[in-house]
KETI-942223 format. One record per residue (C-alpha): residue in one letter; chain; x, y, z. Coordinates in steps of 0.02 Angstrom, whole numbers, plus 50000, padded with zeros to 5 digits. Example, Ala and Ser with C-alpha at 12.3 -4.5 7.8 and 13.67 -1.06 7.14 Angstrom:
 rest kette     x     y     z
    A     A 50615 49775 50390
    S     A 50684 49947 50357
END
This chain:
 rest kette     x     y     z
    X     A 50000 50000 50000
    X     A 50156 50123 50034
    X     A 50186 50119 49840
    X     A 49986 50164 49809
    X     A 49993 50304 49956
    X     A 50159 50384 49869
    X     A 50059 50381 49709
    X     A 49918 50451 49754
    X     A 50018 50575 49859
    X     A 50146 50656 49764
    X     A 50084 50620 49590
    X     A 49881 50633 49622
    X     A 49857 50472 49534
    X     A 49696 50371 49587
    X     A 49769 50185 49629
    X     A 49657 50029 49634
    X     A 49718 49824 49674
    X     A 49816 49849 49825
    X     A 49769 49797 49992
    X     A 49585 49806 49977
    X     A 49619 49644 49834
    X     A 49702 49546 49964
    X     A 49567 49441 50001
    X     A 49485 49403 49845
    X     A 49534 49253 49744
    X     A 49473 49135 49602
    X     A 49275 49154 49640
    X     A 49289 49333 49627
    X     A 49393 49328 49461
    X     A 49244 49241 49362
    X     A 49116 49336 49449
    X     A 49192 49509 49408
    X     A 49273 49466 49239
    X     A 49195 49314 49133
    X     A 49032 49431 49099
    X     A 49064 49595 49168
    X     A 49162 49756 49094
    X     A 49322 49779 49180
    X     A 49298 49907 49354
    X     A 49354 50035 49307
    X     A 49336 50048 49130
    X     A 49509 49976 49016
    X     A 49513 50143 48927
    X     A 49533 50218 49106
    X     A 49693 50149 49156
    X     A 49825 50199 49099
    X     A 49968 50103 49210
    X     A 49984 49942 49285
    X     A 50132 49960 49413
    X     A 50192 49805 49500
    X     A 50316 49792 49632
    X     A 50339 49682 49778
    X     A 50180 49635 49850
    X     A 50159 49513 50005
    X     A 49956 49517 50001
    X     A 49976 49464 49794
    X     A 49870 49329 49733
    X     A 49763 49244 49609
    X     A 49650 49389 49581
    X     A 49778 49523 49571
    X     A 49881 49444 49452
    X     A 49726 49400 49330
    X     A 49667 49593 49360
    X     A 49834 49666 49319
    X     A 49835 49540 49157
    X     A 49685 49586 49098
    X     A 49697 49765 49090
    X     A 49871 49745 49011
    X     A 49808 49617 48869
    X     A 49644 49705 48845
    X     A 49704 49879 48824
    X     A 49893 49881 48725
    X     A 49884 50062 48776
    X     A 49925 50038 48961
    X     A 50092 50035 49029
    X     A 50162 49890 49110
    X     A 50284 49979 49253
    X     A 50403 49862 49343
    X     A 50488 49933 49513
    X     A 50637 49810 49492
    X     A 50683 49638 49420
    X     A 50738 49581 49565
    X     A 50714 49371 49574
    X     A 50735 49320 49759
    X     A 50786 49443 49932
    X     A 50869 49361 50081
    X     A 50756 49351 50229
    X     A 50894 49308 50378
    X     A 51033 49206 50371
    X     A 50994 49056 50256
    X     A 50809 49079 50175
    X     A 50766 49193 50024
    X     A 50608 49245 49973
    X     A 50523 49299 49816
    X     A 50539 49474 49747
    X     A 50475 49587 49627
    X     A 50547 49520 49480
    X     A 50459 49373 49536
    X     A 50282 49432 49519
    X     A 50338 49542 49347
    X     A 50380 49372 49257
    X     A 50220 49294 49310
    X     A 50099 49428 49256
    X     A 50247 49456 49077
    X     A 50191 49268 49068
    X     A 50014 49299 49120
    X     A 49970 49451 48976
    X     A 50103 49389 48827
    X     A 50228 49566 48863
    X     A 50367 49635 48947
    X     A 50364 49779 49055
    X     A 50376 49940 48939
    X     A 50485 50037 49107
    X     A 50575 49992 49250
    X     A 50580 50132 49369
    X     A 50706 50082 49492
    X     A 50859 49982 49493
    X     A 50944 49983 49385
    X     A 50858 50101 49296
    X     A 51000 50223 49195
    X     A 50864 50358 49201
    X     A 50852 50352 49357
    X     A 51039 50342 49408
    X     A 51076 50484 49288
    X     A 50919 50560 49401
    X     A 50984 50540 49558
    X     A 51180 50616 49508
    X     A 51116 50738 49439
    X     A 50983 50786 49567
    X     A 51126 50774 49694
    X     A 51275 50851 49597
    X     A 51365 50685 49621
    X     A 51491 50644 49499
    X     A 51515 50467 49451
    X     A 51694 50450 49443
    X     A 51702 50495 49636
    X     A 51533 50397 49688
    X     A 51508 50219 49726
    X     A 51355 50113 49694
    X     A 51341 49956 49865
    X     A 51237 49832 49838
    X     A 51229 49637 49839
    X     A 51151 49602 49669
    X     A 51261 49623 49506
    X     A 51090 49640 49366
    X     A 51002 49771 49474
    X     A 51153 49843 49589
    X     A 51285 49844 49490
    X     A 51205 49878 49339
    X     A 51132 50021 49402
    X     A 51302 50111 49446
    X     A 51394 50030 49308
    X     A 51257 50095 49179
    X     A 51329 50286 49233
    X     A 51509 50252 49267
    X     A 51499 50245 49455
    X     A 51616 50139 49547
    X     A 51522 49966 49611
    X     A 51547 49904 49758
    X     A 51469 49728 49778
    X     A 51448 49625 49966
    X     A 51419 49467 50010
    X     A 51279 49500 50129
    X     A 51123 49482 50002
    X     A 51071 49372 49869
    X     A 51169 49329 49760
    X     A 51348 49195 49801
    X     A 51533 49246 49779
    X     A 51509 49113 49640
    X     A 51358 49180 49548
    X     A 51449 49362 49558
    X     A 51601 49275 49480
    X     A 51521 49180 49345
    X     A 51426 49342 49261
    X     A 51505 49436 49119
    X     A 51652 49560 49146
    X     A 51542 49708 49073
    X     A 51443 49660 49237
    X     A 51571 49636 49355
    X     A 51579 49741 49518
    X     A 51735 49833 49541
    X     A 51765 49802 49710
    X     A 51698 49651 49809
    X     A 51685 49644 50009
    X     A 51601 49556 50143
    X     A 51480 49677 50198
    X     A 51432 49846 50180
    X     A 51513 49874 50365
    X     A 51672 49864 50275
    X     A 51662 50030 50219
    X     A 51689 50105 50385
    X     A 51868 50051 50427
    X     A 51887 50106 50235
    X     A 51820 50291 50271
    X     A 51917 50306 50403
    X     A 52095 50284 50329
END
């Protein structure tokens, strides 16, 4: 819902299929769409955003697929591609990217933006916004296709630990145009480096 209350927020856009969609599952998807117009109206929306969502299910995704295979016009926004995120030590759980390759599979097409990592519109956003210079700024993060493609896409410096993800040996085995520059354990690392 934080990603519906931004929206609505700071860009004045009326949002639909978050929370109050939690509950409602395969009954409700041939009740609302095997005879009914879509609620609201296909030529009405003009954006079907998807990011990570712990409430998604059955309904959502067929919602989300409709309006995107009905209506060619709408844009299919992805927050990240993001496959898996660690959740403590050992277990992962699904991300994003997970739920934008089942609803690509769902309507037959791939998202037409991705709005965050690793975005080069947005990195080229955020230098600029912050008079950052690449050369002397370094992206962290613990995924090389979102991470360190994000900083690599503007020349930034990438730093990737081993604290998230992805292993040493996945890191190692992608191509050298995605390589991070610098590797480390953790992002705590940094602090006996900033201190020197």
């Amino acid at each position: 819902d934080s990603m519906a209350a931004e929206l609505r927020l700071r860009a004045g856009v009326v949002t639909f299929g978050a929370s109050e969609d939690a509950n409602k599952g395969r009954p409700e998807v041939e009740a609302e769409f095997k005879s009914k117009p879509m609620d609201p109206p296909l030529e009405e929306v003009a954006a079907v955003v998807v990011g990570a969502d712990y409430l998604v299910n059955y309904y959502k995704l067929a919602r989300a697929a409709n309006y995107l295979r009905q209506n060619p016009k709408c844009l299919f926004v992805a927050t990240n591609p993001d496959p898996r995120a660690p959740l403590g030590k050992s277990a992962m759980i699904p991300a994003a990217g997970t739920l934008v390759q089942a609803l690509a599979t769902a309507c037959g097409r791939q998202p037409t933006m991705m709005c965050g990592k690793p975005s080069k519109d947005l990195a080229s956003y955020l230098l600029e916004s912050e008079g950052l210079d690449p050369s002397t700024t370094c992206m962290v993060g613990d995924r090389t296709d979102t991470d360190i493609e994000f900083g690599r896409s503007v020349g930034m410096q990438t730093l990737w630990v081993e604290s998230g993800s992805m292993t040493l040996d996945e890191v190692e085995a992608v191509g050298e145009g995605s390589q991070p520059h610098f590797v480390a354990p953790s992002i705590a690392t940094l602090t006996s480096l900033l201190k020197q």
